[in-house]
C-alpha positions as CSV (number, residue, x, y, z in Angstrom):
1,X,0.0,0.0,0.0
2,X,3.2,2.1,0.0
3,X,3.2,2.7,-3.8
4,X,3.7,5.4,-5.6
5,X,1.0,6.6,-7.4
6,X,0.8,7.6,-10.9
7,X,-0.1,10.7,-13.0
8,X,-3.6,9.8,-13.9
9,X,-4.2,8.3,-10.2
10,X,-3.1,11.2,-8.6
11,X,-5.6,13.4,-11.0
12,X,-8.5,11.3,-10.5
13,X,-8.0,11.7,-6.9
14,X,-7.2,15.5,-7.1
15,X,-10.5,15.4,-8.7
16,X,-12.4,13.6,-6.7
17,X,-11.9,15.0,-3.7
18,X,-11.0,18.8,-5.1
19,X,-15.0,18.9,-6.2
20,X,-17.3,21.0,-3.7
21,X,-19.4,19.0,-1.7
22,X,-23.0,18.1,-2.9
23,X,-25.8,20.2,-1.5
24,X,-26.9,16.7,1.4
25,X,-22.7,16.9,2.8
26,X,-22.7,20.8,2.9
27,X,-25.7,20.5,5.3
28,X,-23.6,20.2,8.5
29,X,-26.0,22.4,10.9
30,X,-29.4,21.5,12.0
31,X,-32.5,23.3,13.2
32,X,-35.7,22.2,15.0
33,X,-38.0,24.3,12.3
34,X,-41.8,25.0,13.6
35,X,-44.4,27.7,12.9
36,X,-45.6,30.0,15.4
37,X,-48.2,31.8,13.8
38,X,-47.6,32.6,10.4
39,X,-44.0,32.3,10.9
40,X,-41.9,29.9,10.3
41,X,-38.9,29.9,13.2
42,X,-35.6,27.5,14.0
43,X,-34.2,26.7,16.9
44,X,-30.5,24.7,16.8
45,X,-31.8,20.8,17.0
46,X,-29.8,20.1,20.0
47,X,-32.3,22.3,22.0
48,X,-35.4,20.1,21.3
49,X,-36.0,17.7,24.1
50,X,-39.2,15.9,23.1
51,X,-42.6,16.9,21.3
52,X,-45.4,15.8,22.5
53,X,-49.7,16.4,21.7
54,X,-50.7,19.9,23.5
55,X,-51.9,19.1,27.3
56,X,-53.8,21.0,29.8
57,X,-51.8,24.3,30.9
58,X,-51.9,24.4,34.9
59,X,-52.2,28.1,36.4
60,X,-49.5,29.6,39.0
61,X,-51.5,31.5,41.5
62,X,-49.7,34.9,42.1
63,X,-48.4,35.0,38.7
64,X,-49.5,38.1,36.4
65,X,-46.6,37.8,33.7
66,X,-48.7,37.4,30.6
67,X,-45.3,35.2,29.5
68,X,-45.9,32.5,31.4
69,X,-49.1,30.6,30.1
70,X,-48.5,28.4,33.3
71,X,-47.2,24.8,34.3
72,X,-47.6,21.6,31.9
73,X,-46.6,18.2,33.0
74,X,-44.2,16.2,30.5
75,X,-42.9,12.9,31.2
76,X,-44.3,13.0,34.7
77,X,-42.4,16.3,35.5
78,X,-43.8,20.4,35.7
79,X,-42.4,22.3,33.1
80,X,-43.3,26.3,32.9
81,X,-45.0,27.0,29.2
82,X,-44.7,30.7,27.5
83,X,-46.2,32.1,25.4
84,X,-43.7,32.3,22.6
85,X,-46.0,34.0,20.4
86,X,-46.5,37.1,23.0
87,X,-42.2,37.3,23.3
88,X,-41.8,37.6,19.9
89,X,-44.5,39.5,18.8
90,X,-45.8,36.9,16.1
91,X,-49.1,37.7,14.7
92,X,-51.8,34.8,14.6
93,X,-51.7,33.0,10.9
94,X,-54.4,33.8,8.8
95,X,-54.9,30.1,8.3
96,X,-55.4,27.3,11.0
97,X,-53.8,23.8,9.9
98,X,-51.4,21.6,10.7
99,X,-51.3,19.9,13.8
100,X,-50.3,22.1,17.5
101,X,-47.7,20.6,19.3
102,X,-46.0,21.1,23.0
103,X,-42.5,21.3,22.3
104,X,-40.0,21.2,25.1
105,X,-37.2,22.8,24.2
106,X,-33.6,23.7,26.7
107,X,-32.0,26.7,26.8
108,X,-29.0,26.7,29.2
109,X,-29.8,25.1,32.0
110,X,-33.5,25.2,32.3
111,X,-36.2,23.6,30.1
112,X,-39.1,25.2,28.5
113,X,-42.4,24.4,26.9
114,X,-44.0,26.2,24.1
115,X,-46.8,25.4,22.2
116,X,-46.0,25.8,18.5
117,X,-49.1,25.7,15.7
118,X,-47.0,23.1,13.7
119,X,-43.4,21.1,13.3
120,X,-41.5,20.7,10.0
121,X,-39.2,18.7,12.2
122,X,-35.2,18.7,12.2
123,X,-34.1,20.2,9.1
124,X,-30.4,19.9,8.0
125,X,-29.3,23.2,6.9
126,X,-25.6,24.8,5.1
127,X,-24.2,27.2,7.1
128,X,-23.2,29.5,4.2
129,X,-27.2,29.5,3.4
130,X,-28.2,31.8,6.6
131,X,-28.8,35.1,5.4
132,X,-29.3,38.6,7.6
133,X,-32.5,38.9,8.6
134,X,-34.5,41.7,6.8
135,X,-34.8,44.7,8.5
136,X,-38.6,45.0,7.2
137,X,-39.3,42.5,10.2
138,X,-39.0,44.8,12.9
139,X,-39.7,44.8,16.9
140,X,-39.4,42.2,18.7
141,X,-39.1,38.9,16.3
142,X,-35.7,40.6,15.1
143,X,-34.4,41.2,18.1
144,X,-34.2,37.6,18.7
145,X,-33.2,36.3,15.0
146,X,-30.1,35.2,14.1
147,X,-30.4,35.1,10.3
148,X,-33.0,33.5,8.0
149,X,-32.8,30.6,5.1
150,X,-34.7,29.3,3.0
151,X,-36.1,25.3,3.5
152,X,-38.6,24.7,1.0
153,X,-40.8,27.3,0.2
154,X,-40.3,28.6,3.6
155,X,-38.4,31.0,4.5
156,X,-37.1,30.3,8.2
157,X,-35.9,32.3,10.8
158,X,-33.3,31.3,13.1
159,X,-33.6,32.0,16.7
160,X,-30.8,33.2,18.8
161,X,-31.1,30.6,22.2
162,X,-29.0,32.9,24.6
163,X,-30.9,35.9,23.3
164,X,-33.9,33.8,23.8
165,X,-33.2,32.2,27.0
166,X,-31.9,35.9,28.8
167,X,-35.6,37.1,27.4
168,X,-37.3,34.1,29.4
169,X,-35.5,34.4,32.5
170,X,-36.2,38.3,32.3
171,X,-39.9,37.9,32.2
172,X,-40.1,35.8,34.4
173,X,-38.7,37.7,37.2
C-alpha cells in the first residue's frame, strides 16, 4: 500500500476530492424548524428535548406575567409554558392547519415548553445558506433572529437561544 501513485491516479484523486461538496454533505448544521403563527422559526436541534400532543396548561397563583401561560406536566415532570408568540410579537396565521404541538425545548440550563401551531421537524441546513434577517421584520421577532434561510418554500428564521433564554429568565422575574 506504499506505492507510488501515478499521474492519472493522482488526478483522479485530485479530482475527486477537489470537487465541492454536494448540496446533502454541505448541510452540516441542524435546526428544529416550527411555525408560530404565520411564521416559520428554528431553533438549533440540539435544543429540542421531546414533542409531544398539546396538554392542559396548569395556572400559577400569584403569577401576572402574561409570558408565562402556566405549568404543563411532561414525562411525569412540571415544566413552565410561554407564550412564545407574545415574546416575539408573532401575529396569529391567517390560516389554521397543521397539527399544535407542546415542544420542550432547553436553553441553558432550564427547560421550557411552548406550544407551536405546527413542526417541519429537524431540518439539515448549510451554514453558508443563513442570510441577515431583513430589516422590514421589525420589533421584537428581530431582536431575537439570528439570520434566516430558505427550507422549502419557507423561509425560516433562526432564533438566537442565549438571546432567547436571557428574554425568558427576564420575564419571568
Amino acid at each position: 500500500m506504499s506505492r507510488a501513485l501515478s499521474d492519472a491516479e493522482r488526478a483522479e484523486w485530485a479530482e475527486r476530492y477537489g470537487a465541492p461538496l454536494d448540496d446533502r454533505q454541505a448541510r452540516s448544521l441542524s435546526a428544529l424548524v416550527f411555525r408560530l403563527g404565520g411564521e416559520w422559526l428554528g431553533l438549533p436541534g440540539n435544543c429540542l428535548v421531546t414533542a409531544s400532543e398539546p396538554t392542559a396548561t396548569h395556572q400559577v397563583p400569584h403569577r401576572r406575567s402574561p409570558l408565562l401561560r402556566g405549568i404543563v406536566p411532561v414525562r411525569g415532570q412540571l415544566y413552565p409554558c410561554i407564550a412564545l408568540d407574545l415574546l416575539l410579537a408573532v401575529a396569529p396565521a391567517p390560516y389554521r392547519h397543521g397539527f399544535p404541538r407542546l415542544l420542550l425545548i432547553r436553553l441553558g440550563r432550564r427547560d421550557w415548553a411552548v406550544e407551536v401551531d405546527e413542526v417541519l421537524g429537524l431540518q439539515r441546513y448549510a451554514p453558508g445558506a443563513v442570510q441577515p434577517p431583513p430589516a422590514t421584520l421589525g420589533g421584537e421577532l428581530l431582536s431575537h433572529l439570528g439570520g434566516v434561510y430558505r427550507e422549502g418554500p419557507h423561509q425560516v428564521g433562526l432564533l438566537e437561544p442565549l438571546r432567547l433564554e436571557r428574554a425568558l429568565e427576564e420575564a419571568l422575574r
